[in-house]
SEVORO-137668 format. One record per residue (C-alpha): x, y, z; residue in one letter. Coordinates in nm, 4 decimals. Example, Ala and Ser with C-alpha at 12.3 -4.5 7.8 and 13.67 -1.06 7.14 Angstrom:
2
{{1.2300, -0.4500, 0.7800}, 'a'}
{{1.3670, -0.1060, 0.7140}, 's'}
END
This chain:
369
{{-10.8692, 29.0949, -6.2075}, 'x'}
{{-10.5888, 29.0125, -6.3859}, 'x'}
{{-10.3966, 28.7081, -6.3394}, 'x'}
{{-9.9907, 28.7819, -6.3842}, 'x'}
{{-9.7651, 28.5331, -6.5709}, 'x'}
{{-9.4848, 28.4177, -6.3823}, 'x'}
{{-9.1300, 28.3254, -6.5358}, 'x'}
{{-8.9367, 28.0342, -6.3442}, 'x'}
{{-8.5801, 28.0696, -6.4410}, 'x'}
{{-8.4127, 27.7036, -6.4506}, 'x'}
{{-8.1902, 27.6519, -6.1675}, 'x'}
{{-7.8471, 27.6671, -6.2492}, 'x'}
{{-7.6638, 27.3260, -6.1337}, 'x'}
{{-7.3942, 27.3616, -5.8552}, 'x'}
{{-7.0269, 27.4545, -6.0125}, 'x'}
{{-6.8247, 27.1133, -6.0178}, 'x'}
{{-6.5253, 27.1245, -5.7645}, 'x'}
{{-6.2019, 27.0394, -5.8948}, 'x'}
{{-6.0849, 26.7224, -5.8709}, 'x'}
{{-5.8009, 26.7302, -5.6730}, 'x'}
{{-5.4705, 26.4889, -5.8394}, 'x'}
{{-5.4453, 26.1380, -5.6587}, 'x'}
{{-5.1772, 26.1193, -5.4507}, 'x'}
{{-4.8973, 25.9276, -5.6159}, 'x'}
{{-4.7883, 25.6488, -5.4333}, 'x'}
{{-4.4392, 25.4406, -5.4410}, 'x'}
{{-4.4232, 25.0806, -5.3435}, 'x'}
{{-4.1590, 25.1006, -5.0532}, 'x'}
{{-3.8462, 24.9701, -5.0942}, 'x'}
{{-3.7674, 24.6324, -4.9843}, 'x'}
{{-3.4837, 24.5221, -4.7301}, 'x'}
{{-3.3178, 24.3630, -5.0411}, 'x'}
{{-3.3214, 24.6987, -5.2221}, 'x'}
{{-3.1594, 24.9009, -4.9391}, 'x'}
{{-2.8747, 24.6146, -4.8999}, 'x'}
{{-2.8336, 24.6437, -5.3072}, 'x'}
{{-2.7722, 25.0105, -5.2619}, 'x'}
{{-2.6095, 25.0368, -4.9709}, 'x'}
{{-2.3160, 24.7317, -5.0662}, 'x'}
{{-2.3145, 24.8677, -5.4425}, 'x'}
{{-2.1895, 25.2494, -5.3046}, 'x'}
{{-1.9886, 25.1164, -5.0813}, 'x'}
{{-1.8277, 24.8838, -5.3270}, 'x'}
{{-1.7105, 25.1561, -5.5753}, 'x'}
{{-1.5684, 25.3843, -5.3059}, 'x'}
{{-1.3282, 25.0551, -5.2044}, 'x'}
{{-1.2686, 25.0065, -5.5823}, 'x'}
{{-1.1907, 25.3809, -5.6213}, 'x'}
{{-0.9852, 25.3497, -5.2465}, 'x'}
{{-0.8052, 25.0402, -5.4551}, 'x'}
{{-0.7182, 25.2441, -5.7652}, 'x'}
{{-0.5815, 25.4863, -5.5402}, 'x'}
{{-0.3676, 25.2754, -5.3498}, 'x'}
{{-0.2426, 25.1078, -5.6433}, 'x'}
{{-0.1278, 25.3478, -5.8427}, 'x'}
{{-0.0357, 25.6843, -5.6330}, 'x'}
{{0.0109, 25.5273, -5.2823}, 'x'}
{{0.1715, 25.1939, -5.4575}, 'x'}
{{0.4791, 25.0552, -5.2306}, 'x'}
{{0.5486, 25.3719, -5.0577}, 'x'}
{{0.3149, 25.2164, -4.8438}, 'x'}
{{0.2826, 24.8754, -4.7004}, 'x'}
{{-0.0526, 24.7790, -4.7491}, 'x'}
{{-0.0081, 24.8753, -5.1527}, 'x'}
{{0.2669, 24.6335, -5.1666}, 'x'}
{{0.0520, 24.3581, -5.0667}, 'x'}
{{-0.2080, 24.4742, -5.3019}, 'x'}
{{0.0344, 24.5457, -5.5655}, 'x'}
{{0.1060, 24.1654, -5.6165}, 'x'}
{{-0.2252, 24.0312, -5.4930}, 'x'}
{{-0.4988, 23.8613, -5.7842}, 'x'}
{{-0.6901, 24.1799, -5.9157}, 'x'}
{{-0.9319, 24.0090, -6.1018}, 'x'}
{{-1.0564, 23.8810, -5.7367}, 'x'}
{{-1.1951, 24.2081, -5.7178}, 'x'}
{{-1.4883, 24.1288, -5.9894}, 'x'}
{{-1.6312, 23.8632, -5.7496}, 'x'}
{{-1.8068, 24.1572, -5.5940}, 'x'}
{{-1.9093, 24.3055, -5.8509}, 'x'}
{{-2.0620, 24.0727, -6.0827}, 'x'}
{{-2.2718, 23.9186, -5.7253}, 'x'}
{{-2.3658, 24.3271, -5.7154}, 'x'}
{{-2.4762, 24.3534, -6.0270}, 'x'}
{{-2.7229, 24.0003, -6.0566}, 'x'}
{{-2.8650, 24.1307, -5.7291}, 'x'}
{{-2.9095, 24.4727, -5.8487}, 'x'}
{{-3.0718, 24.3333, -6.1681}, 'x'}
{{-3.2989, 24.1244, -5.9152}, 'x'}
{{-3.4055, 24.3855, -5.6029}, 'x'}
{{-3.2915, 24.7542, -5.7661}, 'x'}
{{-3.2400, 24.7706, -6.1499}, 'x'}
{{-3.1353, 25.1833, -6.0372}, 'x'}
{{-2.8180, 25.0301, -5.9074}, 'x'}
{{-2.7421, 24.8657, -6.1835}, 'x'}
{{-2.5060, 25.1269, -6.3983}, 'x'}
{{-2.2834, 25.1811, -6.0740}, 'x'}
{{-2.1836, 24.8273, -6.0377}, 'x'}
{{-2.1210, 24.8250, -6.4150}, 'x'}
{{-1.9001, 25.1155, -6.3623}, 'x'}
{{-1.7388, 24.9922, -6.0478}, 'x'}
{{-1.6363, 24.6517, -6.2873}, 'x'}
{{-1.5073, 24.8719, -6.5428}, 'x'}
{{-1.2862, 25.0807, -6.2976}, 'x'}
{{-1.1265, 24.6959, -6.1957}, 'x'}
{{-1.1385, 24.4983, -6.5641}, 'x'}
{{-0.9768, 24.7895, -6.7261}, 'x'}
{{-0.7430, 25.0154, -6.4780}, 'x'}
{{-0.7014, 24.8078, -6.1875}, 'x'}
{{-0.6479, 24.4999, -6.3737}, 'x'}
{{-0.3727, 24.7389, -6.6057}, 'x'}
{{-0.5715, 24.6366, -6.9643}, 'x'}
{{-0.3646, 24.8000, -7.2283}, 'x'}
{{-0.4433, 24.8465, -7.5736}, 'x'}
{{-0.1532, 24.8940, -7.8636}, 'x'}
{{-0.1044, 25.2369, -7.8874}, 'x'}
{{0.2962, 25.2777, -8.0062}, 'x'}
{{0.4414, 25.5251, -7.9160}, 'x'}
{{0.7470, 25.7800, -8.0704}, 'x'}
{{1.0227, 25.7199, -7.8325}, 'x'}
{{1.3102, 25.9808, -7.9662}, 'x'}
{{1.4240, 26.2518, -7.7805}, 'x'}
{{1.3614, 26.4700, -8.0752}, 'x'}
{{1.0057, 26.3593, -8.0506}, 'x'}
{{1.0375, 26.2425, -8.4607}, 'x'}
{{0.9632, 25.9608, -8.5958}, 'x'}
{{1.3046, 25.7690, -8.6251}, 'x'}
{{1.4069, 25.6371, -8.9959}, 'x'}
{{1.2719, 25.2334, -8.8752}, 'x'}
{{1.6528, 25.1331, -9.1142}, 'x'}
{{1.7157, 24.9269, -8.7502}, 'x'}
{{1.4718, 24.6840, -8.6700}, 'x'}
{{1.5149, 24.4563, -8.3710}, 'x'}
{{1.3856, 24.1711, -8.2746}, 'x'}
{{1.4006, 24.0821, -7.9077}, 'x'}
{{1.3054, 23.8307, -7.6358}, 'x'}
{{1.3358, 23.7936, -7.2710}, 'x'}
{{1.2276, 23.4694, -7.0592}, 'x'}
{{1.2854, 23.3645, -6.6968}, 'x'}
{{1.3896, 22.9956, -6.7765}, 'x'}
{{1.3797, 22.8830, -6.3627}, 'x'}
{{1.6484, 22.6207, -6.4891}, 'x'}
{{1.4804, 22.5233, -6.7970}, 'x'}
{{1.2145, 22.3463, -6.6308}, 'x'}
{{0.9253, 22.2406, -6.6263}, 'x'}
{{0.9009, 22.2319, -7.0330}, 'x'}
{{1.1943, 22.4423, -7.1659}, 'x'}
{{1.0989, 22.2628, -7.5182}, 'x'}
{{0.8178, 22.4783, -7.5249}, 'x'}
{{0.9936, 22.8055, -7.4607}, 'x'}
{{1.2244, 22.7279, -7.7422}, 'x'}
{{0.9327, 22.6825, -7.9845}, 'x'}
{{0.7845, 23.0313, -7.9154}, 'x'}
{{1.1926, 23.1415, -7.9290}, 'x'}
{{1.1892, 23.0431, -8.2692}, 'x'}
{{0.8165, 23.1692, -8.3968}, 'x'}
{{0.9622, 23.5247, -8.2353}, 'x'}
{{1.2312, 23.5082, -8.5224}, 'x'}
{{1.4783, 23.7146, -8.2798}, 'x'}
{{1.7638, 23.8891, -8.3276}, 'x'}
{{1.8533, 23.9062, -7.9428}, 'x'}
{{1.7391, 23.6417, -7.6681}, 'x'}
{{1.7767, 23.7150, -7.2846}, 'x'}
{{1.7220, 23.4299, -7.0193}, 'x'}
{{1.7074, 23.4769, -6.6676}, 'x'}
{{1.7557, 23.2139, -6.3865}, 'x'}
{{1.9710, 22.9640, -6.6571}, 'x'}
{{2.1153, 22.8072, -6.4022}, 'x'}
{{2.3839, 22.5242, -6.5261}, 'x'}
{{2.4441, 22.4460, -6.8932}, 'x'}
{{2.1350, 22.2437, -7.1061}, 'x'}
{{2.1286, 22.0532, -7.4065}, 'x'}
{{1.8632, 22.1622, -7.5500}, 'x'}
{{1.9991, 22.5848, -7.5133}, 'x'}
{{2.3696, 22.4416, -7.6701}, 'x'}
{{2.2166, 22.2535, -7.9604}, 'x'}
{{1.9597, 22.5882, -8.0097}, 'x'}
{{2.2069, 22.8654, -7.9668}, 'x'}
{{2.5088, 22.6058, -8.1404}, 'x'}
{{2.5295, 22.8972, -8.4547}, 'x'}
{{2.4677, 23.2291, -8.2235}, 'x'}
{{2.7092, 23.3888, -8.0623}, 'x'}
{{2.6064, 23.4148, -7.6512}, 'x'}
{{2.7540, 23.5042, -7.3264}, 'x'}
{{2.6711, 23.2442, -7.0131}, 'x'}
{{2.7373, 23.4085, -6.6996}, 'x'}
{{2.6094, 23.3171, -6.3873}, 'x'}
{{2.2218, 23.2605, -6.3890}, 'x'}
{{2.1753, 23.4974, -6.6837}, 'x'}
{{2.2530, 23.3766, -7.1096}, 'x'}
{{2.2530, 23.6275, -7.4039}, 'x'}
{{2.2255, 23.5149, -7.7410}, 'x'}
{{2.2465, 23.7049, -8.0523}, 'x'}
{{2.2836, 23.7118, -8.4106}, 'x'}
{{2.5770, 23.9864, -8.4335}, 'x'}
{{2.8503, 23.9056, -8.2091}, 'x'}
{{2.8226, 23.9514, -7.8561}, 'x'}
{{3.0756, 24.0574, -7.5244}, 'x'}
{{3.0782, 24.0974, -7.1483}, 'x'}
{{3.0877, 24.3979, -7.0621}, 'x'}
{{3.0618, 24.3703, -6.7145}, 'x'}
{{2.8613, 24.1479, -6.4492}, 'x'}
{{2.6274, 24.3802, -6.1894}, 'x'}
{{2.6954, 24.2628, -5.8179}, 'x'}
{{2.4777, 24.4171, -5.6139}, 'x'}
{{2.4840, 24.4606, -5.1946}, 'x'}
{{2.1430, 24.4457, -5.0787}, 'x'}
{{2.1187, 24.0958, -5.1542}, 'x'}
{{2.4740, 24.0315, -5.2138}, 'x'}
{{2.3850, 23.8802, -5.5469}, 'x'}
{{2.4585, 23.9075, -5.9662}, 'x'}
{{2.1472, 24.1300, -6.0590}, 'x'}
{{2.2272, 24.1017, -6.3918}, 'x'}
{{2.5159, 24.1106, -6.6595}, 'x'}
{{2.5729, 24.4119, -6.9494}, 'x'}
{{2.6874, 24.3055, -7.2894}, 'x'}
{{2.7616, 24.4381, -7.6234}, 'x'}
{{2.5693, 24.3577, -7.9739}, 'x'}
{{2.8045, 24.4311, -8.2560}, 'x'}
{{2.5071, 24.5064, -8.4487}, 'x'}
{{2.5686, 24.6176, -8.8200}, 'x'}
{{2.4114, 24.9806, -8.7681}, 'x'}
{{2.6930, 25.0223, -8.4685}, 'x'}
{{2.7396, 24.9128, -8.1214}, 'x'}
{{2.4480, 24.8788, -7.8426}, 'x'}
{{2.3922, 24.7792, -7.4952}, 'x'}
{{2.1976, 24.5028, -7.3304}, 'x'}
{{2.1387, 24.4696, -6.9490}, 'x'}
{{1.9832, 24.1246, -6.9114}, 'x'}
{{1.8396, 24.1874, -6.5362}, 'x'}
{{1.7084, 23.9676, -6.2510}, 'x'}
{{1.5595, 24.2027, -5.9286}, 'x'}
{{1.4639, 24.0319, -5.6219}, 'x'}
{{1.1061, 23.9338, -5.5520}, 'x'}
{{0.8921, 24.0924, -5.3395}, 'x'}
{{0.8150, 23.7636, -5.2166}, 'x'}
{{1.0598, 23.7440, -4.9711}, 'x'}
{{0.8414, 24.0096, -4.7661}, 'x'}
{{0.4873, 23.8908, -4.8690}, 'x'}
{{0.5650, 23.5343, -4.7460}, 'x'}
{{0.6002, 23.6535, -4.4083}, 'x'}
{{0.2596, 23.8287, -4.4021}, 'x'}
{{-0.0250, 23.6535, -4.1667}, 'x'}
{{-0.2909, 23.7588, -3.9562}, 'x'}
{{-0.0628, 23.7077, -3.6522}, 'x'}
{{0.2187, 23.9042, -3.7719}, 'x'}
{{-0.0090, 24.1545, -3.8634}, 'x'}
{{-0.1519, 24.2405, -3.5549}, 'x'}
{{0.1678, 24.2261, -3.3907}, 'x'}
{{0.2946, 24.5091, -3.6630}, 'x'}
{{0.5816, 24.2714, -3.7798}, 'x'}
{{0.4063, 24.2221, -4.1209}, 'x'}
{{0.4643, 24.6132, -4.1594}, 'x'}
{{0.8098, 24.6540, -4.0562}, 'x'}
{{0.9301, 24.3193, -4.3238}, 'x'}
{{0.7459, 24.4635, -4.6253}, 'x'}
{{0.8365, 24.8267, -4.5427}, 'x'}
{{1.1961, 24.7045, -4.5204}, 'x'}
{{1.2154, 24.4948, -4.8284}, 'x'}
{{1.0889, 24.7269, -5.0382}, 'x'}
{{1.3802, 25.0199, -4.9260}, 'x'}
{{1.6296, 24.7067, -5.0006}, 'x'}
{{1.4383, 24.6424, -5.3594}, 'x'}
{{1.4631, 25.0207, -5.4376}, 'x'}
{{1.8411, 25.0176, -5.3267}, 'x'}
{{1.9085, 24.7101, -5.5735}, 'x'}
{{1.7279, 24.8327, -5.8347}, 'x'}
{{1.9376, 25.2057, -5.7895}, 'x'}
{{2.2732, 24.9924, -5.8150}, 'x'}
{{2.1530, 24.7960, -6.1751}, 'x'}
{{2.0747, 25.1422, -6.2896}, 'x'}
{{2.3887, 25.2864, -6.2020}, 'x'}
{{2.5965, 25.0325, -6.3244}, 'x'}
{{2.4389, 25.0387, -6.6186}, 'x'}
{{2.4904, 25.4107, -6.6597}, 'x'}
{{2.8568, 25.3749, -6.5333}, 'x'}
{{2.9395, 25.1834, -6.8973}, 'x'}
{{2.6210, 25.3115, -7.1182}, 'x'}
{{2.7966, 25.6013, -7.3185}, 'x'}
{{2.5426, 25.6959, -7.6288}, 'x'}
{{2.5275, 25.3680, -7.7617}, 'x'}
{{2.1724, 25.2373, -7.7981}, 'x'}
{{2.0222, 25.1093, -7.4636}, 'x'}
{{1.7640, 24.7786, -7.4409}, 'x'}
{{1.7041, 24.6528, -7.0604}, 'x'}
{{1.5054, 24.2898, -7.0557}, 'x'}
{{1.4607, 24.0734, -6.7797}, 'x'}
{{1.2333, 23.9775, -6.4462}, 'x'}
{{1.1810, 24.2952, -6.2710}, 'x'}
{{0.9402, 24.1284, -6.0214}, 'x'}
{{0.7391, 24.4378, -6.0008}, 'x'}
{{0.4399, 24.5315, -6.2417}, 'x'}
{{0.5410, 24.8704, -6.3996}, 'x'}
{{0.2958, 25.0543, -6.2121}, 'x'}
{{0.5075, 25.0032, -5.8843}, 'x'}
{{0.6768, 25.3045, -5.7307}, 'x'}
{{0.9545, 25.0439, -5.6751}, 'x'}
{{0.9925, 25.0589, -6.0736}, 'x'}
{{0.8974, 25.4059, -6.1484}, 'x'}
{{1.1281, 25.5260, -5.8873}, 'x'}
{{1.4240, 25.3412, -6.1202}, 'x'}
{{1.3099, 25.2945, -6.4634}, 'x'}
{{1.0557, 25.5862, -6.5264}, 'x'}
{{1.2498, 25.7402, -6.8159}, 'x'}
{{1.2413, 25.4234, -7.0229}, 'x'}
{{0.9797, 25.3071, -7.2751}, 'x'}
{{0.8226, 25.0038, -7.1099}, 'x'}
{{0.7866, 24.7943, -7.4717}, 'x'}
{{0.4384, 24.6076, -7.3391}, 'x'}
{{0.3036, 24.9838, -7.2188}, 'x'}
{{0.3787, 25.1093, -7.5333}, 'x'}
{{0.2368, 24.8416, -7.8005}, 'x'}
{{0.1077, 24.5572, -7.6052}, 'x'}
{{-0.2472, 24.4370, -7.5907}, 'x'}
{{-0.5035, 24.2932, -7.2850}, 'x'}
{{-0.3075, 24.2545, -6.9412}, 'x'}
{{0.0044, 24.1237, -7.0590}, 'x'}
{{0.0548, 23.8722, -6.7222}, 'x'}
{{0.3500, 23.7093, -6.7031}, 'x'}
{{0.3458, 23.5285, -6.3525}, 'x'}
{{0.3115, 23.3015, -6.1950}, 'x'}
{{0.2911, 23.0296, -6.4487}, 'x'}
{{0.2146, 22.6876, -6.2449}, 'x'}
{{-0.0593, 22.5018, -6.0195}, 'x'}
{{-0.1686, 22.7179, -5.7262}, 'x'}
{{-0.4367, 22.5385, -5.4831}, 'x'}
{{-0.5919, 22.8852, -5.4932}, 'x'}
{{-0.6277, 22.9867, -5.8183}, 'x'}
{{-0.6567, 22.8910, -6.2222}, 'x'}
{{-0.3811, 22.6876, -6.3325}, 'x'}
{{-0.1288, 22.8265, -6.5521}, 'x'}
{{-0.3065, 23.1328, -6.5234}, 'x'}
{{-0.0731, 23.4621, -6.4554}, 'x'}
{{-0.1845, 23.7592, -6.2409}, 'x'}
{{0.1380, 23.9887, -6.2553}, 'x'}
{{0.3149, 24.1503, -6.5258}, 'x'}
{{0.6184, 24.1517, -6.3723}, 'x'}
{{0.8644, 24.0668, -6.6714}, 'x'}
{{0.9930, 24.3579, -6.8730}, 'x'}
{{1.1709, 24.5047, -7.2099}, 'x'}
{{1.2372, 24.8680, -7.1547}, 'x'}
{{1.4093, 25.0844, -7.4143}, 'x'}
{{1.6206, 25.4141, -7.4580}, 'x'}
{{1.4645, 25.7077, -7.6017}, 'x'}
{{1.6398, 25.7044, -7.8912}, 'x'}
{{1.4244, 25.3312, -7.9841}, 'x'}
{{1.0535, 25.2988, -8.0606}, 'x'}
{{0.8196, 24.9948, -8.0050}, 'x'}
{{0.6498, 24.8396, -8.3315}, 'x'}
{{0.5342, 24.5635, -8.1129}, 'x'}
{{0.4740, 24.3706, -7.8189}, 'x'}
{{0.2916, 24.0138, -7.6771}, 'x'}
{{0.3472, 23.7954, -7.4034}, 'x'}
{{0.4233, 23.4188, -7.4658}, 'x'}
{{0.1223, 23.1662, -7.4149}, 'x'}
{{0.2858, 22.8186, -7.2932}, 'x'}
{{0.3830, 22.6877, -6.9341}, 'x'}
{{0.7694, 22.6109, -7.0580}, 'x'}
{{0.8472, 22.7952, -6.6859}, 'x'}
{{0.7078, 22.9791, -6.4002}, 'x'}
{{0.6800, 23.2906, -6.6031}, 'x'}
{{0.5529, 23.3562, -6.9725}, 'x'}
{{0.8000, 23.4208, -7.2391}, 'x'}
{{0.8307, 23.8692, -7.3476}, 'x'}
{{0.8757, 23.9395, -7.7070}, 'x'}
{{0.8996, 24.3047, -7.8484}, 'x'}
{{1.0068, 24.4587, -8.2099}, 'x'}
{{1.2338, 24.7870, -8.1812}, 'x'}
{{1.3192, 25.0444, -8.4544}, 'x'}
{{1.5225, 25.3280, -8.4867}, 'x'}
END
């Protein structure tokens, strides 16, 4: 009997199961976190709201004249508390708060970089044979260092000088101005290296006030026009503003009011100006007392060249220039103070004085044509 051979095949080992991925898990976020986010959002929409009402609301509204002559730069408190506490709790966060700081440094804040412009109405570039040099300061009666105006007078080497609020006569402007020829009328003084006349003071009924005075250079290249102007503050109307008269709406009819008498003033300079302008070369310099992104100036001075706008650099502040309880001293927050030009001038240059000689900085811009 035979004995058969059996063959044992190996057993085959069990097919390996997939492993199936680990579930990823994220570390919840923290209370801190969701604050971060939630205040950083909500920060640049109020920042964006700000722009907004700034510059296409402005003073047609009552709440953007308040804003329009508040601090901006209180507006990076926010920001820069955002962004350390982002960097802490939600480093995600981070680039918005770095964008809502550039929306307030740069266009709230009006930075400006020099960027001249071509100012002719032909749109070409104008020969340059007339160069002027030309400054514009509110004095507020020469005090409390009118030395130190003078000084940056003289670095400015002008050809034309324009004070506002030069209330009485000084020594120190007679001795300076002793070989220029100037007009002194009322609160406002033009000086100038060509010879110089009145052409006609610019009463004005809202306030029942000089707003200004319009003279004639006798400049070697022919005759031009200055309007040495002095608008009324918006100060009047902000001074009134409190919580109390706020909630009783009396805040809102004041500012609302003052601003339809600002815009009436301002309509009169420019029409009395126009009323004696002719073709002759046109150069308006003075305290405005509104930034130039104000519907109160844009509604009057739009088709000028603002000098500063055109070639200036940083923020160009110009007031107020004095000890506040509240704030920096000697430290300006509005740019307020103007040169403004015809079209038939361009702007080589423009800077803002430094020095506390008065409650406002000295202006300073070079004009061709």
């Amino acid at each position: 009997m035979s004995t058969a051979t059996r063959t044992t095949r190996p057993a085959m080992a069990p097919a390996a199961r997939p492993t199936a991925p680990r579930a990823q898990y994220r570390k919840p976020l923290s209370l801190a976190a969701w604050l971060v986010i939630g205040l950083t959002w909500l920060y640049l929409l109020a920042m964006a709201g700000l722009w907004y009402t700034l510059f296409v609301t402005s003073e047609d509204w009552w709440v953007g004249s308040i804003l329009t002559y508040f601090p901006r730069a209180i507006f990076l408190l926010p920001g820069l508390v955002l962004l350390v506490a982002s960097l802490l709790w939600h480093q995600t966060s981070a680039p918005a708060n770095v964008l809502s700081l550039a929306l307030v440094a740069i266009p709230i804040m009006e930075f400006h970089w020099p960027t001249p412009r071509i100012t002719t109405s032909t749109g070409s570039i104008p020969s340059g044979n007339t160069q002027l040099s030309v400054v514009s300061c509110n004095v507020q009666a020469y005090k409390p260092h009118f030395r130190k105006i003078l000084k940056e007078v003289t670095a400015a080497k002008p050809d034309v000088v324009a004070f506002q609020e030069a209330r009485g006569v000084d020594p120190l402007a007679e001795e300076f101005f002793s070989d220029w020829h100037y007009i002194h009328h009322d609160y406002y003084l033009v000086a100038s290296r060509y010879p110089v006349k009145l052409i006609r003071a610019i009463d004005t009924t809202p306030y029942e006030r000089c707003a200004g005075i319009i003279v004639e250079v006798d400049h070697p290249t022919g005759p031009m026009l200055f309007a040495n102007i002095h608008q009324m503050t918006a100060r009047r109307a902000l001074k009134e503003v409190s919580p109390r008269s706020l909630l009783d709406g009396e805040a809102q009819a004041i500012v609302e009011q003052q601003v339809l008498l600002r815009i009436e003033e301002a309509s009169q300079i420019r029409e009395a100006i126009e009323q004696v302008r002719e073709q002759k070369p046109l150069v308006i310099l003075g305290d405005f007392n509104t930034p130039s992104s104000s519907s109160v100036y844009r509604s009057t001075w739009a088709d000028f060249t603002n000098s500063f706008d055109a070639a200036g650099a940083g923020y160009g502040y110009t007031s107020p220039v004095k000890h506040h309880n509240y704030w920096l001293e000697d430290t300006p927050w509005a740019r307020i103070d103007h040169i403004i030009c015809s079209p038939d001038w361009y702007v080589t240059a423009a800077h803002i004085g430094t020095t506390n000689g008065s409650d406002h900085h000295l202006i300073h811009a070079t004009l061709a044509r």
